[in-house]
C-alpha positions, 0 to 999 in steps of 0.5 A: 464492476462492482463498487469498493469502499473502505470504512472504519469505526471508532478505531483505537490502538494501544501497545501496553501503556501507551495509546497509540491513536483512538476514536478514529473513524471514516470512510473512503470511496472507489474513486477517492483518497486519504492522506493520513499525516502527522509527527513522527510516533503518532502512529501513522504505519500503524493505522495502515497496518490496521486498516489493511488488516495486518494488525487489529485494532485494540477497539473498533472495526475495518470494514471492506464493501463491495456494492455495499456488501460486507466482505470477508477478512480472508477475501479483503486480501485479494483486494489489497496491496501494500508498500511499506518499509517493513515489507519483506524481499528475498535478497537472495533471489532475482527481482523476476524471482520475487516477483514469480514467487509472490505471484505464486503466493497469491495464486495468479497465472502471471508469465514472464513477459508480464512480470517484466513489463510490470518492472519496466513500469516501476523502472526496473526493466532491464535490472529483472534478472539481477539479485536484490540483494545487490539492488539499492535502497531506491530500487528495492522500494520500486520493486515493492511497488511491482510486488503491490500491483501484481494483482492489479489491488482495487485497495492500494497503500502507501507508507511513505510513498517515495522513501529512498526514490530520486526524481524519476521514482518519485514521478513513477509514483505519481502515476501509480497514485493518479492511475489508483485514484481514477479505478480504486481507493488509494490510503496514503501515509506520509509526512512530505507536504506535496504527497499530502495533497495526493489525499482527497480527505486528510487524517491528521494523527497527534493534533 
């Protein structure tokens, strides 16, 4: 399988007057981690969001390679999974509905019994045919870990991973990040100390 790499260049991001972060740069490799960790307002979701490629950058460049070769943006995507507070759920469907209509989105041939046994993972086995829209704040942050994983990314990112998890959440995300760092590229984004040390390199944003 070919090898992945994340690299970024001279990154900056500005919202009118204010500059968010500047002059950010380096890379990450298949097999490795980054933690990006600072105070609140420093602009942590908002380089994951630049470097996953839902926002751009004001200056600098992201780059996604593949043996060394440079993809495209429109094929970043299928690489690519994302957990972050502001991603959107339909709380007028089921969790399997969810999940079966971003498998749609995304163009995979997923079954139901697959889709079930991808929310046995994240704890939601036997809750798969309850609306979301009647979930708690901790069941819906696992079901978006189901939503990321659905095409398996070799690219997974995390803004505040655990954010409303109890005990055993947060241990079903400690296994997704251990499984993420041994087959892909894990960017994290967090203020939690013990989530901290999940990064291999550390991006210290605001110091």
């Amino acid at each position: 399988m070919p090898m992945i790499a994340l690299e970024f260049h001279d990154l900056a991001k500005r919202y009118s007057r204010r500059q968010v972060f500047s002059a950010l740069s380096g890379s990450v490799a298949e097999g490795r981690s980054l933690a990006i960790t600072g105070p609140n307002g420093s602009g942590k979701s908002t380089l994951v969001r630049v470097l996953c490629g839902l926002a751009r950058p004001t200056s600098g460049t992201v780059t996604v390679r593949l043996d060394g070769m440079e993809l495209l943006p429109a094929d970043c995507r299928a690489e690519i999974g994302l957990v972050a507070p502001d991603m959107a759920l339909y709380h007028e469907l089921t969790a399997l509905e969810n999940l079966s209509f971003f498998a749609k989105v995304r163009g995979l041939a997923i079954g139901t019994a697959e889709l079930r046994a991808l929310l046995g993972r994240v704890g939601l086995g036997d809750r798969g045919d309850d609306l979301v829209g009647l979930y708690s704040s901790g069941m819906r942050q696992r079901l978006k870990y189901a939503q990321a994983l659905l095409h398996r990314p070799r690219l997974l990112f995390l803004d505040e991973p655990t954010a409303y998890l109890d005990e055993a959440g947060s241990a079903m995300v400690s296994e997704v990040i251990a499984e993420q760092r041994r087959h892909g590229i894990l960017v994290l984004a967090t203020n939690e100390p013990g989530e901290v040390v999940f990064g291999d390199e550390v991006l210290r944003l605001g110091a």
